[in-house]
Each structure stands twice: as C-alpha cells, then as structure tokens.
N, C-alpha and C positions, 0 to 999 in steps of 0.2 A: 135329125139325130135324137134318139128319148135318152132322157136322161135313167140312169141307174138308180138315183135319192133323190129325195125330195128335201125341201128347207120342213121344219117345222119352227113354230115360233111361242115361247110360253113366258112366263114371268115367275122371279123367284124372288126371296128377300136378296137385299145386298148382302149381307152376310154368308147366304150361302152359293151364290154366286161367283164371292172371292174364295171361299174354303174349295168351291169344284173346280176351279181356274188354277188352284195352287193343286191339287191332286192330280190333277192335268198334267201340269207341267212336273211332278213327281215321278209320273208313271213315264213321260216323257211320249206326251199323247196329244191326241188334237182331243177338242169336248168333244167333238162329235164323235170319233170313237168311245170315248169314256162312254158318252151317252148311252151308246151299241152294247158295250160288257153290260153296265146296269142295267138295261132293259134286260138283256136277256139273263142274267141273276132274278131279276124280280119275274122272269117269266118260268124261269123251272123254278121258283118257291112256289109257285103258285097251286103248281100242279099238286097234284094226290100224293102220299104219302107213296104210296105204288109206281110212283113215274118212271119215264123211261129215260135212261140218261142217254145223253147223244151218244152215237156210234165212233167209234174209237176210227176207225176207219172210214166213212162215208166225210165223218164232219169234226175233224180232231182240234180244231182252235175251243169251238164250244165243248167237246168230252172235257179239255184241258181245264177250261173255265169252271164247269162242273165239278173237276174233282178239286181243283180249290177252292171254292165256295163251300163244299161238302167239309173242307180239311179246317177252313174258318171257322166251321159253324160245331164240328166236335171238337176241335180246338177250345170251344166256349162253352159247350157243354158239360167236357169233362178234359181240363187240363190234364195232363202229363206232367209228371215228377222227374226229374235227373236221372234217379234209380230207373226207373220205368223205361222213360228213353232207350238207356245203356240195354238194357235187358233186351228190348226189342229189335235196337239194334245188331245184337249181337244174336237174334234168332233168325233175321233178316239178312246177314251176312252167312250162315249158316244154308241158308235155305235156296241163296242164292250159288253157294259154291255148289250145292249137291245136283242143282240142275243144269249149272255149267257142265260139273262129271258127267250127268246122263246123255249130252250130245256132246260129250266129246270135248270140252272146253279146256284148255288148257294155263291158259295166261291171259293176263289182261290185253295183250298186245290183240289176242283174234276176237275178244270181244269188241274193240275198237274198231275193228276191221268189219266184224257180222253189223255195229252199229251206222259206218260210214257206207257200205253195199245198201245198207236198206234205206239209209236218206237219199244215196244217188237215186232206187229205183222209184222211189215215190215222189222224188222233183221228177223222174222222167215223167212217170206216170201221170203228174198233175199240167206236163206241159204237152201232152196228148191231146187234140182236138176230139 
C-alpha cells in the first residue's frame, strides 16, 4: 500500500515549538495540518503580485484560505474604522437584497433553502468516483 504523506523532520527553538503546539491546539488542529495552511500561505505570498488565486470551485478549502490571508493582510494594511465598517455594511446589505429581488428572492427562509440544495449537491458531487 503507498502511503499518501510523507514524515518530514526539522528543528525549531523550544520557544516556538510550544507557541505552534498551543496555536494547534487553538485552531483545534493536529501540527501537521497547521503545517499544510502555512505552507501553503507562504506558498501564494510568494507568487507575483498577479497570482492566481485558487479556483472557487475545483479547490475551495485553499480559495477559502486565500481569501483570509488576503482579509489579514489588508486588515494590516489599512484598518477599518466603526464608521467605515457600519457604512459598508449597510451598502453590502443593500446590494445583497437588490440581487436577491432580481432572481426572485423573497425571505430569508429560500435563501436557506438555495444554500442547503447547493451543499447537498456538492457533498454529492465530491462523493462521485
């Protein structure tokens, strides 16, 4: 049988060894996934300003990872104000009813309903051989 992973083995100070071991158990993770996100964080910084971000569809755990690493990192660049927030949120609440109107959306109850069809079809989908 081949294995799927491989062990790798490296050395770190004690210090950050117990800070990755307590953010582990934060995230409520084994390291070795931990390890898997930061790898691939340090593997789209890497890329060109022009990069491609994962495919929303093909590979959604990494699009997901992406777009919060992206929301960290202008999070850092250029906080948000309370006012700001409220503003945005309220053009984001706006924007989101107007597109509901255009298919026909009516209540939050068939939004719920358009968002539980589309997770059944994509567990079916992923449990497709």
């Amino acid at each position: 049988m081949t294995r799927i992973s491989k062990n790798i083995a490296f050395t770190v100070p004690p210090t950050m060894a117990e800070e990755f071991e307590r953010l582990a158990r934060e995230e409520q993770s084994t390291k070795s996934e931990m390890f898997r996100r930061i790898f691939r964080f340090y593997q789209a910084s890497r890329k060109s300003p022009q990069k491609q971000k994962p495919d929303f569809e093909t590979d959604f755990d990494a699009w997901v990872e992406t777009v919060i690493f992206d929301a960290v990192e202008e999070k850092k660049n250029s906080p948000m104000g309370y006012k700001e927030l409220c503003e945005l949120d309220d053009k984001l609440l706006d924007y989101g009813a107007e597109r509901a109107k255009s298919f026909g959306i009516t209540s939050e109850e068939q939004v719920n309903d358009i968002i539980h069809e589309e997770r059944q079809k994509r567990r079916q989908a992923a449990r497709r051989p």
